[in-house]
PyMOL Python script that loads the backbone (N, CA, C, O; Angstrom):
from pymol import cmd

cmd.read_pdbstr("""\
ATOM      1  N   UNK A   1      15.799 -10.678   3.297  1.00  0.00           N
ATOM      2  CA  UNK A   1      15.687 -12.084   3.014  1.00  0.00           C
ATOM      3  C   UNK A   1      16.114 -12.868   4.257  1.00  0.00           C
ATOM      4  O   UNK A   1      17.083 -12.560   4.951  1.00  0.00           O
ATOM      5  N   UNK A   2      15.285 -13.937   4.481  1.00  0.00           N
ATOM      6  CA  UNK A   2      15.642 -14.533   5.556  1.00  0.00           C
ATOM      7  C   UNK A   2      15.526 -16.598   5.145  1.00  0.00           C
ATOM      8  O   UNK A   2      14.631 -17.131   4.488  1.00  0.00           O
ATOM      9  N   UNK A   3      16.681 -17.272   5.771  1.00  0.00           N
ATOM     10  CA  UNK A   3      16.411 -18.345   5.426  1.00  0.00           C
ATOM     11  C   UNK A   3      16.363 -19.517   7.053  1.00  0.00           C
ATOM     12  O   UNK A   3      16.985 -19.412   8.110  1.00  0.00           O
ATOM     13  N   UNK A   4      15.736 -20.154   6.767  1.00  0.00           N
ATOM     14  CA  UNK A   4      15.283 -21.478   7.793  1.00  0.00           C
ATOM     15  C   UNK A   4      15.481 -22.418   7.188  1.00  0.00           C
ATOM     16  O   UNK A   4      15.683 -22.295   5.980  1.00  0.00           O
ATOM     17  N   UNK A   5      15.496 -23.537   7.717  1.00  0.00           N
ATOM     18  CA  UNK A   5      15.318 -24.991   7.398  1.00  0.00           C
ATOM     19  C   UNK A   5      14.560 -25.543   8.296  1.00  0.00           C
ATOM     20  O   UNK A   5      14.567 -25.596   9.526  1.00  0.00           O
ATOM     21  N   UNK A   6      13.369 -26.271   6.774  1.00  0.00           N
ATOM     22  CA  UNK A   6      12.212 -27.207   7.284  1.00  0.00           C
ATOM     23  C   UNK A   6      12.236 -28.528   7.313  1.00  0.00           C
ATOM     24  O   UNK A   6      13.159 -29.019   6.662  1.00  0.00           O
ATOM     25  N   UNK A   7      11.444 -29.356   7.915  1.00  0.00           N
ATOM     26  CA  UNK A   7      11.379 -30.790   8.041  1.00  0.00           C
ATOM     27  C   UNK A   7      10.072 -30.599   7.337  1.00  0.00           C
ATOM     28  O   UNK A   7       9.232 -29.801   7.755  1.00  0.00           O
ATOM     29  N   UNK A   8       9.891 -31.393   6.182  1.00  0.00           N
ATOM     30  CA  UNK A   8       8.611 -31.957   5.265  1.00  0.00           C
ATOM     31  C   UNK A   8       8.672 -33.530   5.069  1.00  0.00           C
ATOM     32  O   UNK A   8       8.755 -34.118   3.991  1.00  0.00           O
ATOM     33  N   UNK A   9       8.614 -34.089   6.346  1.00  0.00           N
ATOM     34  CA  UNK A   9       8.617 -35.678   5.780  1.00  0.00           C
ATOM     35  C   UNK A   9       7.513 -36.451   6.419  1.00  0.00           C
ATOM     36  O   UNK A   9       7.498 -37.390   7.216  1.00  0.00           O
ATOM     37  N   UNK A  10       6.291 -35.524   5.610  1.00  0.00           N
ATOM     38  CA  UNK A  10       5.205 -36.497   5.710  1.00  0.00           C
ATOM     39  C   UNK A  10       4.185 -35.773   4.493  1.00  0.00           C
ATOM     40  O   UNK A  10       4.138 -34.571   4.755  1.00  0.00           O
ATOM     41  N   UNK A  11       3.515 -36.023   3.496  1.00  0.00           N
ATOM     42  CA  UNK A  11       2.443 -35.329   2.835  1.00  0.00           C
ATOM     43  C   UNK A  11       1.401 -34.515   3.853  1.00  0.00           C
ATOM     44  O   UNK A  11       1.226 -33.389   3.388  1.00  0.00           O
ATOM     45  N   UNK A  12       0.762 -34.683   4.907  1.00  0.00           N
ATOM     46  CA  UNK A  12       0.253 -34.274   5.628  1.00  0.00           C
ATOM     47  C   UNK A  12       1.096 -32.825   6.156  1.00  0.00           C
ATOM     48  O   UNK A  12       0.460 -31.794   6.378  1.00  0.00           O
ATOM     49  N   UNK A  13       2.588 -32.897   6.320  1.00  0.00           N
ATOM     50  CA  UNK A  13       2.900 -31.756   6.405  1.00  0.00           C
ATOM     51  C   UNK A  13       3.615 -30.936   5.416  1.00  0.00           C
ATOM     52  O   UNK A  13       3.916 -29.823   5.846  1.00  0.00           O
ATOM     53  N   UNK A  14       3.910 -31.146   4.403  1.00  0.00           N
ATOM     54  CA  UNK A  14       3.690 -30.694   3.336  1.00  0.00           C
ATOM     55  C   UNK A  14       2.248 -29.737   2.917  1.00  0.00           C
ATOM     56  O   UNK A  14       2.309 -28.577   2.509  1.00  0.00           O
ATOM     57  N   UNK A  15       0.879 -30.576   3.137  1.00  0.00           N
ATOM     58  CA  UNK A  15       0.392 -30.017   2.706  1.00  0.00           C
ATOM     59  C   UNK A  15      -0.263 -28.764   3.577  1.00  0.00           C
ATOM     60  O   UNK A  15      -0.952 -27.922   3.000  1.00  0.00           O
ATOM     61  N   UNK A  16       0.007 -28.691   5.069  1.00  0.00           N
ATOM     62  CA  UNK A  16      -0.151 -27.963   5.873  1.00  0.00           C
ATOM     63  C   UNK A  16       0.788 -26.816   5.773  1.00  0.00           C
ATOM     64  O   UNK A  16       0.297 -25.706   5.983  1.00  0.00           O
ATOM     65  N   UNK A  17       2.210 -26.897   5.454  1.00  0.00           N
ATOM     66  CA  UNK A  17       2.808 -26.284   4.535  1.00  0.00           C
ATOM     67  C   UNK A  17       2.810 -25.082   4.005  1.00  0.00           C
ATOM     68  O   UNK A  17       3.177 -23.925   4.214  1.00  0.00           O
ATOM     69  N   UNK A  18       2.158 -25.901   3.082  1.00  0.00           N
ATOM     70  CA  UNK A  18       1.710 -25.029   1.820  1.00  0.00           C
ATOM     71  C   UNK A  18       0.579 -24.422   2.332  1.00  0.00           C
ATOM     72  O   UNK A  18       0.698 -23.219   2.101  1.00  0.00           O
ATOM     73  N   UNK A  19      -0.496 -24.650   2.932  1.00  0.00           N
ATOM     74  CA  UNK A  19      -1.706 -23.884   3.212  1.00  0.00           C
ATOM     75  C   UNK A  19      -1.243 -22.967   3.958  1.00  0.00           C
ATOM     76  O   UNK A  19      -1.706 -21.851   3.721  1.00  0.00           O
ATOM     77  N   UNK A  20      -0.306 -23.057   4.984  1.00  0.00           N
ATOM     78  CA  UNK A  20       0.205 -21.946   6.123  1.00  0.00           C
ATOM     79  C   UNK A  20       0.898 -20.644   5.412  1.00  0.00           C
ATOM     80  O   UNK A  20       0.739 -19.483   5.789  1.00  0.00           O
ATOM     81  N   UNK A  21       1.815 -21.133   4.145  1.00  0.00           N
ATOM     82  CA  UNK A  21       2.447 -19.773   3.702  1.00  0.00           C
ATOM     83  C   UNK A  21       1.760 -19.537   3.020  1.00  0.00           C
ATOM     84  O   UNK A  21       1.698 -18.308   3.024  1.00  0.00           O
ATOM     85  N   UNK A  22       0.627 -20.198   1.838  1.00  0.00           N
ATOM     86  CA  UNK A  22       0.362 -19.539   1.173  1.00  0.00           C
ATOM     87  C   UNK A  22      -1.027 -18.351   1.336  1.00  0.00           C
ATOM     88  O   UNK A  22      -1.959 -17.954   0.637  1.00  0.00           O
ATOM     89  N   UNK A  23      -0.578 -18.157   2.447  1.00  0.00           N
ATOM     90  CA  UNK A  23      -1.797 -17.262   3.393  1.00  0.00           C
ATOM     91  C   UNK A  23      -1.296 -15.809   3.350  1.00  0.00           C
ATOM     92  O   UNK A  23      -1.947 -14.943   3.935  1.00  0.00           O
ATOM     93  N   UNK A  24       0.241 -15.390   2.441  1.00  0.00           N
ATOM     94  CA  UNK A  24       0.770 -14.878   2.888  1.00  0.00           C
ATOM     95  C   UNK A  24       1.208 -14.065   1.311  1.00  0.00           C
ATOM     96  O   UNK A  24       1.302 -14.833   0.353  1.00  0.00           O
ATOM     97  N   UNK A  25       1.440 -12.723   1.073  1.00  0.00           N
ATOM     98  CA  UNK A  25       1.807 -12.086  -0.546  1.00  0.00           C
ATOM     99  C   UNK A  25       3.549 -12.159  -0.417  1.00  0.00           C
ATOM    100  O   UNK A  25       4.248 -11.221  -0.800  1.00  0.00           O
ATOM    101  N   UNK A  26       3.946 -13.036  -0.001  1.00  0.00           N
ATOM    102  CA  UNK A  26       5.530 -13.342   0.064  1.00  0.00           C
ATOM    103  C   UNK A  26       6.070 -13.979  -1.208  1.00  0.00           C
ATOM    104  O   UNK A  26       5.395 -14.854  -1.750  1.00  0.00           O
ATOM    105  N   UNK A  27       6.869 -13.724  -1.561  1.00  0.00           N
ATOM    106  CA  UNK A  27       7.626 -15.140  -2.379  1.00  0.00           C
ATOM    107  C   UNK A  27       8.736 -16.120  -1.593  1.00  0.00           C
ATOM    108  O   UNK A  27       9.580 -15.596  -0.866  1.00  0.00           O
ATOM    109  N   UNK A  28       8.701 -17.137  -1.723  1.00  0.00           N
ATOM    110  CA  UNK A  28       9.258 -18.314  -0.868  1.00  0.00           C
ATOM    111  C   UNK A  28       9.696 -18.792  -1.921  1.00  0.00           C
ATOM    112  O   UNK A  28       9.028 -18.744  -2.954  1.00  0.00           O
ATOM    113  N   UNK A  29      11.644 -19.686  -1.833  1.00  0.00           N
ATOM    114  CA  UNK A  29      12.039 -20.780  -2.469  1.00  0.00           C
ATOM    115  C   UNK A  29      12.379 -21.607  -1.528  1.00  0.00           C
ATOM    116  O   UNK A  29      12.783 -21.082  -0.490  1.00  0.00           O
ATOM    117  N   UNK A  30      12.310 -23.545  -1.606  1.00  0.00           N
ATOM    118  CA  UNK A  30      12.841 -23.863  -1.427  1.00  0.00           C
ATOM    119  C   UNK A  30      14.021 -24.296  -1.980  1.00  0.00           C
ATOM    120  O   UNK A  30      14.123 -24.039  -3.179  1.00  0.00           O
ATOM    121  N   UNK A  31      15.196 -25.031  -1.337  1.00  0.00           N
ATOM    122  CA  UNK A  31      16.198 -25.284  -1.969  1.00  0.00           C
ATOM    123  C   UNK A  31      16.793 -26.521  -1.340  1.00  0.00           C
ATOM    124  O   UNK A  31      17.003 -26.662  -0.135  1.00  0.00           O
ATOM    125  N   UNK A  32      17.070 -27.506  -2.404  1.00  0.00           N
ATOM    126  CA  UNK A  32      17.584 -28.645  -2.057  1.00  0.00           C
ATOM    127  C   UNK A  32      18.447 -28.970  -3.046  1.00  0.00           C
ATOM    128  O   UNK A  32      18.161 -29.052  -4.241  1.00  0.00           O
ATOM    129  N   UNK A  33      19.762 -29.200  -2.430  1.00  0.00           N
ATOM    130  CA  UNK A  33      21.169 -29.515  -3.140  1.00  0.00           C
ATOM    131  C   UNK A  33      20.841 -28.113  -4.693  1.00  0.00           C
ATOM    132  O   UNK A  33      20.324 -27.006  -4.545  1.00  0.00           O
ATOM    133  N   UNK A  34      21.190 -28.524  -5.579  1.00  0.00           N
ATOM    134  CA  UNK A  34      20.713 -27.373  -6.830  1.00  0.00           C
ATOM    135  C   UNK A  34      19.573 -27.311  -7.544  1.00  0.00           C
ATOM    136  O   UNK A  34      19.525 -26.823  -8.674  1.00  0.00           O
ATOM    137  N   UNK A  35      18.458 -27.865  -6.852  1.00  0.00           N
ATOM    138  CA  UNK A  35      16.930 -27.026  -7.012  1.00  0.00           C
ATOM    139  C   UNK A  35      16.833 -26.093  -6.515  1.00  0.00           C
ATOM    140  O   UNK A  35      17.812 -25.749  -5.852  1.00  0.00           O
ATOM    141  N   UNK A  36      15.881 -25.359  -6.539  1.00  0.00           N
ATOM    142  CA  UNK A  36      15.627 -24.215  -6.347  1.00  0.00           C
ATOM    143  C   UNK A  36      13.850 -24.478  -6.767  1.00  0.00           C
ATOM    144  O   UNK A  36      13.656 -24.788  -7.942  1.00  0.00           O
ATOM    145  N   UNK A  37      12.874 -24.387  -6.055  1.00  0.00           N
ATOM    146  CA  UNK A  37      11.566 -24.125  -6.591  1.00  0.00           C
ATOM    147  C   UNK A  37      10.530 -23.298  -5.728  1.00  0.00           C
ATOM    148  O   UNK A  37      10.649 -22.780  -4.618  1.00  0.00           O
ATOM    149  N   UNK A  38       9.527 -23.347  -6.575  1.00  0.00           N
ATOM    150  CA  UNK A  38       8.273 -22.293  -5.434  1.00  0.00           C
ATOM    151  C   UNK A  38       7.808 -22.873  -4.092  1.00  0.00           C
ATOM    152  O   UNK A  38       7.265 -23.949  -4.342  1.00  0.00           O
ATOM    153  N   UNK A  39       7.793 -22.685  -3.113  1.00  0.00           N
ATOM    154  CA  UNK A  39       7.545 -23.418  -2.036  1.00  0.00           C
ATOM    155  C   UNK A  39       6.064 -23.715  -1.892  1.00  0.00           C
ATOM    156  O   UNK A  39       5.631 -24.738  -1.362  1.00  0.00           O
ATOM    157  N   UNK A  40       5.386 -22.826  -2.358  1.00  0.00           N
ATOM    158  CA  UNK A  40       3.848 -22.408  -2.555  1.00  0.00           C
ATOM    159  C   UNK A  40       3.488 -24.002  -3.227  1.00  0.00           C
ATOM    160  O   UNK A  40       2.607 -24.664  -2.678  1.00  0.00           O
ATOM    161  N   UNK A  41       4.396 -24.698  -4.728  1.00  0.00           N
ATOM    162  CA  UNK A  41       4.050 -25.226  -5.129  1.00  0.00           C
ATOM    163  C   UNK A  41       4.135 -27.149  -4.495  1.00  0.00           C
ATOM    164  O   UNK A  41       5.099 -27.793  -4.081  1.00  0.00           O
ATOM    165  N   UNK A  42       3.226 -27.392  -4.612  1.00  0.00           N
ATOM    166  CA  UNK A  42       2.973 -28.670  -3.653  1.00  0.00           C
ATOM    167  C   UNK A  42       3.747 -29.622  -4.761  1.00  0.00           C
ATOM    168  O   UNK A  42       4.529 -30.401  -4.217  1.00  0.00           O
ATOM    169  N   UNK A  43       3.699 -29.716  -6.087  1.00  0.00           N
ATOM    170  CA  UNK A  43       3.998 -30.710  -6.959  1.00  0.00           C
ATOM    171  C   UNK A  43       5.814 -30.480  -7.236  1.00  0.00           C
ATOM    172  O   UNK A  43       6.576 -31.215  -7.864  1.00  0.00           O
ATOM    173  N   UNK A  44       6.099 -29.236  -6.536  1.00  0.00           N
ATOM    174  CA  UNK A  44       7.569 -28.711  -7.103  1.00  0.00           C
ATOM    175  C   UNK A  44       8.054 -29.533  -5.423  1.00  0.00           C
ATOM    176  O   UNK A  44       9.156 -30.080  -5.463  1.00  0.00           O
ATOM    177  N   UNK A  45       7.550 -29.589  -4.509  1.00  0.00           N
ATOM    178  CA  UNK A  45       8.110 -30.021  -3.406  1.00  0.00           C
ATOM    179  C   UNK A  45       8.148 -31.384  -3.099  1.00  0.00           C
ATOM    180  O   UNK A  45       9.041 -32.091  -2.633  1.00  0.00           O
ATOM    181  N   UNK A  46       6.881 -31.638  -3.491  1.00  0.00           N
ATOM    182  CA  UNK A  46       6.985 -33.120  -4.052  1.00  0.00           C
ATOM    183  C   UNK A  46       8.307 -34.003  -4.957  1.00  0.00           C
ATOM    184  O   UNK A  46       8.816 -35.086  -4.668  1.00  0.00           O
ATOM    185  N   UNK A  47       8.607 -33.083  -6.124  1.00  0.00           N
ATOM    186  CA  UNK A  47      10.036 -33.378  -6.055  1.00  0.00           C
ATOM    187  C   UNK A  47      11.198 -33.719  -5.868  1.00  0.00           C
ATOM    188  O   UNK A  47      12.036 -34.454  -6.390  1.00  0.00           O
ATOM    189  N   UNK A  48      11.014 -32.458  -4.278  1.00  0.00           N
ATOM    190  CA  UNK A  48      12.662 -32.919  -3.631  1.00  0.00           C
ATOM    191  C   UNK A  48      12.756 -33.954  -2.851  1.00  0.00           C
ATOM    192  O   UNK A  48      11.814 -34.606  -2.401  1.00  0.00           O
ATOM    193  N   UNK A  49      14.442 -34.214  -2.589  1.00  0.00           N
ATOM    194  CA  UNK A  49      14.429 -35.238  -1.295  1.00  0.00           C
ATOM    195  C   UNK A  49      13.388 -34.459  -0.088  1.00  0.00           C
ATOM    196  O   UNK A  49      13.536 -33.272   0.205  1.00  0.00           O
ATOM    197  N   UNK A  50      12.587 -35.128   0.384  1.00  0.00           N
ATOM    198  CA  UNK A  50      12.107 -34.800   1.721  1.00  0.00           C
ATOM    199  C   UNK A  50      12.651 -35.414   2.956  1.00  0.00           C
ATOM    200  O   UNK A  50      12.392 -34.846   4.017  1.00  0.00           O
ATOM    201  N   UNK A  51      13.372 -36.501   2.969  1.00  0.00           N
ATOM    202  CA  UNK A  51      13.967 -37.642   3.895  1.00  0.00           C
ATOM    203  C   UNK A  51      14.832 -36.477   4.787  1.00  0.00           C
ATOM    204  O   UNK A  51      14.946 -36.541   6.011  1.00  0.00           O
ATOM    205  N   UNK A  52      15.309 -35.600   4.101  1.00  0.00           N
ATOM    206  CA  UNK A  52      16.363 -34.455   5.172  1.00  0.00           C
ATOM    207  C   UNK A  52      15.398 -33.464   5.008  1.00  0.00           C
ATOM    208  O   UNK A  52      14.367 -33.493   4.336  1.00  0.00           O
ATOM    209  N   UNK A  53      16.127 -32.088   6.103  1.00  0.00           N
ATOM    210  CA  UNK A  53      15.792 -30.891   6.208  1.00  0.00           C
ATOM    211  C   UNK A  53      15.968 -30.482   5.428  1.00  0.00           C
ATOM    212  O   UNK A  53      17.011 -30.764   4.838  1.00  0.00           O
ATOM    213  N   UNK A  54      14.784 -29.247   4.732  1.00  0.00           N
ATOM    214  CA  UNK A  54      15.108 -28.080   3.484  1.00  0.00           C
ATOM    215  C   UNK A  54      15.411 -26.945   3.541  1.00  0.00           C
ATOM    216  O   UNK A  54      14.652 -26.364   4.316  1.00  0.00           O
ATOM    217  N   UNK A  55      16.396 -26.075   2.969  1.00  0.00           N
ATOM    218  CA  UNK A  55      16.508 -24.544   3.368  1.00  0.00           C
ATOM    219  C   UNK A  55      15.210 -23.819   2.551  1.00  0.00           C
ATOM    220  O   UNK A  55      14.871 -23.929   1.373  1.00  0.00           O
ATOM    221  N   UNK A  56      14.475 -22.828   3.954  1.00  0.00           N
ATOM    222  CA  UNK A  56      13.681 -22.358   2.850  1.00  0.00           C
ATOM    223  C   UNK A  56      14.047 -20.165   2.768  1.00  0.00           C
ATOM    224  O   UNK A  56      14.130 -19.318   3.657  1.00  0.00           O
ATOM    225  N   UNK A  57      14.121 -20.117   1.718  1.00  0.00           N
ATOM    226  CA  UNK A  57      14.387 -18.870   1.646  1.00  0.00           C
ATOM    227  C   UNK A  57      13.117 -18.228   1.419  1.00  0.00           C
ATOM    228  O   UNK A  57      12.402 -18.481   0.449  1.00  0.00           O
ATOM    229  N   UNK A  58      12.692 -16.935   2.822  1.00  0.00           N
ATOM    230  CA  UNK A  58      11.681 -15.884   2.927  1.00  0.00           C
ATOM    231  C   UNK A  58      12.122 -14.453   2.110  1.00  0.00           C
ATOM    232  O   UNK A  58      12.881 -13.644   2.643  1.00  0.00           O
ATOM    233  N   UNK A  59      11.751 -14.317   1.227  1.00  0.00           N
ATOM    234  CA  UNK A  59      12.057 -12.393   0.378  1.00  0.00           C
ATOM    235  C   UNK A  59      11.387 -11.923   1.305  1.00  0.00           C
ATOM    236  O   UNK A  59      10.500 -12.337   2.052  1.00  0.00           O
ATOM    237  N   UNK A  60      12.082 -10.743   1.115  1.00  0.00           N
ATOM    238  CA  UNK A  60      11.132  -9.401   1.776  1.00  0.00           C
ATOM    239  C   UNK A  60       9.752  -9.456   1.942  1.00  0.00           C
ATOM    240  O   UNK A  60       8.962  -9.876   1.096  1.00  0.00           O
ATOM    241  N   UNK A  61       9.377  -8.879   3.423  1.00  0.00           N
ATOM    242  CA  UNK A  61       8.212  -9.094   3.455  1.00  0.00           C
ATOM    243  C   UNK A  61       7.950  -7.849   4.979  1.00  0.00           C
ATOM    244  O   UNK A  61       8.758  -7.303   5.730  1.00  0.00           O
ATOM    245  N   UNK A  62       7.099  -7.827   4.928  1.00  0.00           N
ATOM    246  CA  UNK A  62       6.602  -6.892   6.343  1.00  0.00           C
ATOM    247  C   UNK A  62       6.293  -8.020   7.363  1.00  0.00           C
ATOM    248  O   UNK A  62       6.894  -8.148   8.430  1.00  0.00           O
ATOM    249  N   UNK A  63       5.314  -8.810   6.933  1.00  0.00           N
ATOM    250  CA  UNK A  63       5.097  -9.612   7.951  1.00  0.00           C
ATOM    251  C   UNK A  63       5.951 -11.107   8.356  1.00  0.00           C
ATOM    252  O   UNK A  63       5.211 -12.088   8.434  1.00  0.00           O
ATOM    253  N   UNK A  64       7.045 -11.287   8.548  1.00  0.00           N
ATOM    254  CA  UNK A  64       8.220 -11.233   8.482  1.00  0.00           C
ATOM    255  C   UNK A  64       8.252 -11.995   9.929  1.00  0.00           C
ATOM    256  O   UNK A  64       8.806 -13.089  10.041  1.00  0.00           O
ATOM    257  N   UNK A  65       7.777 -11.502  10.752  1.00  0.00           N
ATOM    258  CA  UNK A  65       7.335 -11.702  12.744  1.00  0.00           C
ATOM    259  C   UNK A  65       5.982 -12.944  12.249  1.00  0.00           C
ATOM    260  O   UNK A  65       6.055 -14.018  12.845  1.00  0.00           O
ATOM    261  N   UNK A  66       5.135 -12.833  11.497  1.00  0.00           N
ATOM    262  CA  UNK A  66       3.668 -13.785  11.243  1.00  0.00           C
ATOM    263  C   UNK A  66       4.152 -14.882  10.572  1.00  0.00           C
ATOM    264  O   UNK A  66       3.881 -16.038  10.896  1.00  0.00           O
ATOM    265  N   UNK A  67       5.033 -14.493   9.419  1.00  0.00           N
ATOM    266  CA  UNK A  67       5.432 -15.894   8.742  1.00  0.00           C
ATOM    267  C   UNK A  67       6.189 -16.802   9.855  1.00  0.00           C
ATOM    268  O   UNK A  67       5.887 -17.977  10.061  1.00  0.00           O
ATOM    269  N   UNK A  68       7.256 -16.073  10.573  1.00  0.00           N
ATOM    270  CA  UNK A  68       7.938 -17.338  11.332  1.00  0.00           C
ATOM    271  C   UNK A  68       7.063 -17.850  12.160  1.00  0.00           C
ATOM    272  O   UNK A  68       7.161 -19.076  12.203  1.00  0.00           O
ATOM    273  N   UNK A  69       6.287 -17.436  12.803  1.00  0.00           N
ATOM    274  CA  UNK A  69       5.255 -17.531  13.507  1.00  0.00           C
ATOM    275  C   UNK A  69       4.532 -19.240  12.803  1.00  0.00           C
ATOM    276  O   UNK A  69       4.716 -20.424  13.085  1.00  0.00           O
ATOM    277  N   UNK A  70       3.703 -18.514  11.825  1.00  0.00           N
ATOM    278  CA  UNK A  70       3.280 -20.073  10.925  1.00  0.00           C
ATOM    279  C   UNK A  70       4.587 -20.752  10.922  1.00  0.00           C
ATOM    280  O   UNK A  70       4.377 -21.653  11.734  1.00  0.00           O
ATOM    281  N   UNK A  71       5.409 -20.846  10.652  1.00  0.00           N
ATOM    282  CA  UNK A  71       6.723 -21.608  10.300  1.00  0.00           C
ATOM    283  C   UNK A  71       7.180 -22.387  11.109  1.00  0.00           C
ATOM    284  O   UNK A  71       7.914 -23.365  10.970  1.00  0.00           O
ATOM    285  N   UNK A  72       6.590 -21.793  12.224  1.00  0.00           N
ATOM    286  CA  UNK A  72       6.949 -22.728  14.018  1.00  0.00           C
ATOM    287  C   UNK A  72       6.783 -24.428  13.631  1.00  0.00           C
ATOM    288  O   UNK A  72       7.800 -25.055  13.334  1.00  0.00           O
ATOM    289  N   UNK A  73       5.752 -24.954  13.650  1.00  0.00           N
ATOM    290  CA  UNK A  73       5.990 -26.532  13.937  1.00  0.00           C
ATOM    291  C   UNK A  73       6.798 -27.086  12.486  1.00  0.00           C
ATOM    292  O   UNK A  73       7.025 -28.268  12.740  1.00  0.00           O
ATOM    293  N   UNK A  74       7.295 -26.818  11.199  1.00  0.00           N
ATOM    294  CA  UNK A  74       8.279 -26.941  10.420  1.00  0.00           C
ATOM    295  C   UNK A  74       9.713 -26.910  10.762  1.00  0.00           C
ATOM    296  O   UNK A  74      10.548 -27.794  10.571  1.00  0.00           O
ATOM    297  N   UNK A  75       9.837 -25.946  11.206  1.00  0.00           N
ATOM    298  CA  UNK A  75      11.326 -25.301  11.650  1.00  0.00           C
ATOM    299  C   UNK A  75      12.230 -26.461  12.146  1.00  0.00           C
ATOM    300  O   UNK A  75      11.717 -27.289  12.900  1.00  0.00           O
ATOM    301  N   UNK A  76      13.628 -26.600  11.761  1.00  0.00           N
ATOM    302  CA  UNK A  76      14.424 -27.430  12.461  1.00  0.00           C
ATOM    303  C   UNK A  76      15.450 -26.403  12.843  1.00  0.00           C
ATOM    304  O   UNK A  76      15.592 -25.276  12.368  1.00  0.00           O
ATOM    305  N   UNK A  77      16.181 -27.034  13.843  1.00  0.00           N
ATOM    306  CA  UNK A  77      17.576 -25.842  14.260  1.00  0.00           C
ATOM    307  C   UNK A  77      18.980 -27.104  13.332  1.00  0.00           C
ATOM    308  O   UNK A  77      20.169 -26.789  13.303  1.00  0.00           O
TER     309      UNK A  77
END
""", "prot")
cmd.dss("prot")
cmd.show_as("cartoon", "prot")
cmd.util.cbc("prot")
cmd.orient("prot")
């Protein structure tokens, strides 16, 4: 399991987002304060605060090196 934090504060990247992981047989949560939802899901992210960075938690996966890869222009340090 691996976790990052994303910047989603625009619908446009949101929905780029979602098209980038869901390219992928991973399961993804995000998590904001005590949500917890599918990252996959556009209406569950819609949800959270987006105004800050989100932690997003990656499960096991092989391609692991490809997801961060897509994950690049999201990523905050």
């Amino acid at each position: 399991m691996k976790t990052v934090r994303v910047c989603l504060d625009s619908i446009d990247k949101v929905k780029g987002f979602v098209n980038d992981i869901s390219r992928f047989n991973t399961d993804f949560d995000l998590i904001s304060g005590r949500y917890v939802i599918d990252a996959k899901s556009i209406m569950g992210i819609f949800s959270l605060d987006l105004s800050k960075p989100i932690e997003l938690t990656i499960h096991e996966s092989d391609e692991i090196d490809e997801i961060l890869k897509a994950l690049q222009p999201y990523v905050v340090d």
